[in-house]
N, C-alpha and C positions, 0 to 999 in steps of 0.2 A: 152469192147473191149480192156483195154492196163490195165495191174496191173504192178504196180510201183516198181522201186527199190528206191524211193524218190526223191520228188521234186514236185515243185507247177504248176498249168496250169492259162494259161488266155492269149490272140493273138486275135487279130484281124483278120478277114477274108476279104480279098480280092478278089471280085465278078470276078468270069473270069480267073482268074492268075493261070496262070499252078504250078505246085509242084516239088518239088526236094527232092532227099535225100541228105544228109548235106555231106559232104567231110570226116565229122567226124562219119557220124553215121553207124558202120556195124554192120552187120544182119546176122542170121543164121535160116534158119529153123530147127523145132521140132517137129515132125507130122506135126500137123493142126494149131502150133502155132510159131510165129516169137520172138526168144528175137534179142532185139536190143540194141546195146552197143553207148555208149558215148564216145569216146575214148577222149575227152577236160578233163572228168569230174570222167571217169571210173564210171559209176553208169548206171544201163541199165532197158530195160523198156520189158516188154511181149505183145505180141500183142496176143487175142484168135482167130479161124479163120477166123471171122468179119473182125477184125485189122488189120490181118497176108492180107488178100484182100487189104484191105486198101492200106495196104504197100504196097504190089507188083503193084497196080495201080499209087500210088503216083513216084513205081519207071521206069511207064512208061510215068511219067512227065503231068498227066491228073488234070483235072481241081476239086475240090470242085462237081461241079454238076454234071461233067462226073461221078463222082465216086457215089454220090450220083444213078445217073441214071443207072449206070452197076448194082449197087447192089440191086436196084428196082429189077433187071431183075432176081438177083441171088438166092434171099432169098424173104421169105414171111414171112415179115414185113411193114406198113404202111408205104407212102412215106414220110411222114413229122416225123415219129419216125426218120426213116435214118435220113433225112437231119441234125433232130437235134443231131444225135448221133455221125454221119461222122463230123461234124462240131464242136463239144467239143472235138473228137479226133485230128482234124487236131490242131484246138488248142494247146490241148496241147503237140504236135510233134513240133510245132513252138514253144511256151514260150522255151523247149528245147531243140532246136535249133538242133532237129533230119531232122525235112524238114526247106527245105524255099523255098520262091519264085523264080521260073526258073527266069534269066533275059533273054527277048528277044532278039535276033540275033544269 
């Protein structure tokens, strides 16, 4: 789902909690694929069109399972592959601080 221009992953996942894109993170699409820049750090990241979904779901502020559950519907792959796979990506979009958590209100 995301090839690296460098840098480590690992975040913890919050059950429920809507997603954001960071203040800092812009994005451009490419075809079927998103690169996404850091502007804190300048080093950027590629989403494949998996990813590139990802994103654009993340940037309608949807949840972990929502996005799990949309791409159930999208692609034919097992539901617990996705989960585990939306779930290392959300990761690591958090460790670098490309999403974070909406806050409420």
């Amino acid at each position: 789902m995301a090839q690296s221009g460098g840098m480590n992953s690992g975040a913890a996942e919050r059950t429920g909690a809507a997603l954001r894109i960071s203040d800092d993170a812009h994005s451009v699409r490419m075809d079927d694929q998103v690169i996404v820049a850091d502007m804190r750090s300048g080093r950027y990241l590629g989403l494949d069109d998996v990813g590139a979904r990802v994103w654009d779901l993340i940037g309608e502020g949807a949840t972990c399972e929502y996005i799990v559950e949309r791409l159930s519907g999208e692609y034919d792959a097992p539901g617990d592959v996705l989960e585990r796979d939306v779930q290392r990506l959300l990761q690591d979009l958090l460790q670098r601080r490309l999403v974070e958590y909406a806050t409420p209100g």
